[in-house]
N, C-alpha and C positions, 0 to 999 in steps of 0.2 A: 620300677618299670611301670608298676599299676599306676601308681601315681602321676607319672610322666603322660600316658595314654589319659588318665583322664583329665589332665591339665590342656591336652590338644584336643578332646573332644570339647570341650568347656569354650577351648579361644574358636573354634569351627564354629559351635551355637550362638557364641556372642556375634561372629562377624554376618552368619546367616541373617540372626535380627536384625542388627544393624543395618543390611543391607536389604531387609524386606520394609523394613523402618523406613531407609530413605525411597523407597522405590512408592510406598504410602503416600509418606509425604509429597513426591514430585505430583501424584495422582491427585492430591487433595490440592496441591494447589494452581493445576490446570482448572481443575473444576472451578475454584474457588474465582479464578482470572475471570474465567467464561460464565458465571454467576453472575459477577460482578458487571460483565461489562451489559448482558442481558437490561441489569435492572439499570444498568446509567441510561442506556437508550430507551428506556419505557417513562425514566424521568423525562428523559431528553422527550419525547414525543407529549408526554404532559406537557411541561410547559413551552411547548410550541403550541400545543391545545389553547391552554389557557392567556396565550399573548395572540391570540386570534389567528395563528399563521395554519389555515387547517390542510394548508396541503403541505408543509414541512412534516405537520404531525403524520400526516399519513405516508409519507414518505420513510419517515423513521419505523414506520408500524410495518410496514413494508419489506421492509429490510428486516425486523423481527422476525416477519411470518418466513420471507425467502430465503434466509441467510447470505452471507456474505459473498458466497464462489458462485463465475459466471465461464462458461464454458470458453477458454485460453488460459485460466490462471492454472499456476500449476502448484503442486506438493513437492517440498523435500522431504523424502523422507527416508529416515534410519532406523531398523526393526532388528532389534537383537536378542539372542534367547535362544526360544526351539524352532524361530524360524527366523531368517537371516534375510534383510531384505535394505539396501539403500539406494536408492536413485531418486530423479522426479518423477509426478508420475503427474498426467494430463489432466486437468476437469474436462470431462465431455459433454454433448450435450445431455442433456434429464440431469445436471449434475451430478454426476457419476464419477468416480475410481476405481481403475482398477489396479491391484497390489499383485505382481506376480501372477500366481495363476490362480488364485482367490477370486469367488465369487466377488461383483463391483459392488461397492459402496457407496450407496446415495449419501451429496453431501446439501440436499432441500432440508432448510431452515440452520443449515449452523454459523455461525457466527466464527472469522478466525480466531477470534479469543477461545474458542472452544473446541478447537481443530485438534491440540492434541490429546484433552481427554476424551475427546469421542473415539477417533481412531484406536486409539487402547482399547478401547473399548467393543469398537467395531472386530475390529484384530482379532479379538479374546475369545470371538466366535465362532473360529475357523485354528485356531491355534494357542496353547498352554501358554499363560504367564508371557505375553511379549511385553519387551518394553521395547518402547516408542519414544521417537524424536522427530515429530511433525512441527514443520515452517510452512508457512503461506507463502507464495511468491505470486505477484499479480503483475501482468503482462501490460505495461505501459510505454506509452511513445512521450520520451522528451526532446519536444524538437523546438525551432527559434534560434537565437542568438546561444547556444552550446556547443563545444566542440566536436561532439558525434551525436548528432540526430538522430534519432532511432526508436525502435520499441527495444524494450526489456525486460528481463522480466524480475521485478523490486521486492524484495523481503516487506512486508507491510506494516514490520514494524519499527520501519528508519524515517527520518524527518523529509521533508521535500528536500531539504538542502542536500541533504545527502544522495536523493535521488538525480538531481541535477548533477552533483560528481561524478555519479555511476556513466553519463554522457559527457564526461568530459570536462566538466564544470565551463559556468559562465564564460561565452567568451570575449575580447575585449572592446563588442560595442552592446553589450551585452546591458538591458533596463530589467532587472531584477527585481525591481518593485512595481512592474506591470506585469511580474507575472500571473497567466489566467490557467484557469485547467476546461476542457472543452470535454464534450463529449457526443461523437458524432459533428454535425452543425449549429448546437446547441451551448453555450456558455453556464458552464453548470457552477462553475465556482468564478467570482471577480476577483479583478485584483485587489481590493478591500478587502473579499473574505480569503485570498493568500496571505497576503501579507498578517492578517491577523493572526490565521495558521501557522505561521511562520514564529510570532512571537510569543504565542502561545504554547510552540515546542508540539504542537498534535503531528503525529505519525499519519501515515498514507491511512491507514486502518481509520484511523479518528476522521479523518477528511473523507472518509466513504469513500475514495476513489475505488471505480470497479475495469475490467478487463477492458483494456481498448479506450480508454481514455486517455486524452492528451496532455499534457504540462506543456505550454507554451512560454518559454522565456522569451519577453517583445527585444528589440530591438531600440535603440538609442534613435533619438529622433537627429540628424546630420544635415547642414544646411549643407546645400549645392554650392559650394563660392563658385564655381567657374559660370552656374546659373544666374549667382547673383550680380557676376561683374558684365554678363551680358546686360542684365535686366536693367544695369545700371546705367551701361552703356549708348543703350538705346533710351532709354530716357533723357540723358543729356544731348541724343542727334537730335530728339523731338524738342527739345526747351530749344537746339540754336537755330531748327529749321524755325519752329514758332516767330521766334525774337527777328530771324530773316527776313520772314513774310511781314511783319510789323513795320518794321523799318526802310521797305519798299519805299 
């Protein structure tokens, strides 16, 4: 009987490690994402520096200092533990969340690679041991040649093509390799730097796309025939009135 209790107390310790082990690990390597992606864009801002482009560089640095969430993107998020919490939740303006009935948390300067060890983090200060499962969703319109034009709002870390599905996918006069992304009245990415993006496999996140920005799929260029049999038409009345008047 002794035996038996301490053989259940032994598998209870092993599975608690275990499970404080992976819950570590998941922590280590949010952090580790959101490390990582910090130092690629401060490369990235180097050598924009150093290839003379100094307003990309300061753009990247920009985005260091502000982080990534712009008031429409929204959080999914699932909080389980000693406090139970899953829905989205709004960025507001001052980027702000609020989680239930938790004081709001600013999200000025993070990066969504860093979304979910910060919230753990943030969480951990209003409540024991949560664990967390924070997703980005940023609120974009793909609209043009797709089968449902709209905004949405896109997990940031799926490819354009995918986000193009999300409305429907390509429709069938559909120029896919003019796609542009706009923002406001401004052409922030060409269809040179999509389509690069595109073959490069970069996620919405990589392409900096931020709230309220557009994916425009152009449309197929379609010649008019019923225009051009006018066009035609009237050209040959002109050559025989022409040749008419000649032969007077």
């Amino acid at each position: 009987m002794f035996a038996r209790t301490v053989g259940g107390l032994l598998i209870l310790a092993a599975v608690a490690v275990t499970a404080d082990a992976s819950a570590a690990q998941q922590s280590v390597s949010a952090d580790s994402a959101g490390t990582a992606a910090r130092a690629q864009l401060r490369r990235q801002a180097d050598s924009l520096a150093a290839a003379g482009n100094a307003a990309g560089a300061a753009a990247v640095r920009q985005r260091l200092t502000d982080g990534d969430f712009r008031p429409g993107d929204r959080i999914l998020l699932n909080v389980t533990g000693n406090f139970v919490f899953n829905d989205t939740v709004a960025v507001r303006e001052g980027q702000v969340v609020t989680v239930g009935t938790l004081p709001d948390i600013p999200l000025h300067g993070v990066l969504r690679a860093e979304l979910n060890g910060y919230m753990t983090q943030q969480l951990s200060r209003f409540v024991k041991d949560p664990e967390v499962r924070a997703q980005a969703l940023t609120r974009l319109a793909v609209l043009g040649a797709v089968g449902r034009p709209g905004y949405y709002a896109l997990p940031a870390d799926i490819l354009l093509g995918d986000a193009i599905m999300h409305a429907g996918g390509p429709a069938a006069n559909a120029d896919v390799a003019n796609t542009i992304v706009r923002r406001g009245k401004k052409e922030v990415l060409s269809k040179q730097q999509v389509q690069r993006a595109i073959t490069e496999g970069k996620t919405l996140d990589k392409m900096d796309l931020r709230a309220g920005d557009e994916i425009v799929v152009a449309e197929k260029k379609q010649r008019n025939l019923v225009g051009l049999i006018y066009a035609a038409t009237g050209l040959v009345g002109l050559a025989l009135t022409l040749f008419t008047l000649a032969h007077r």
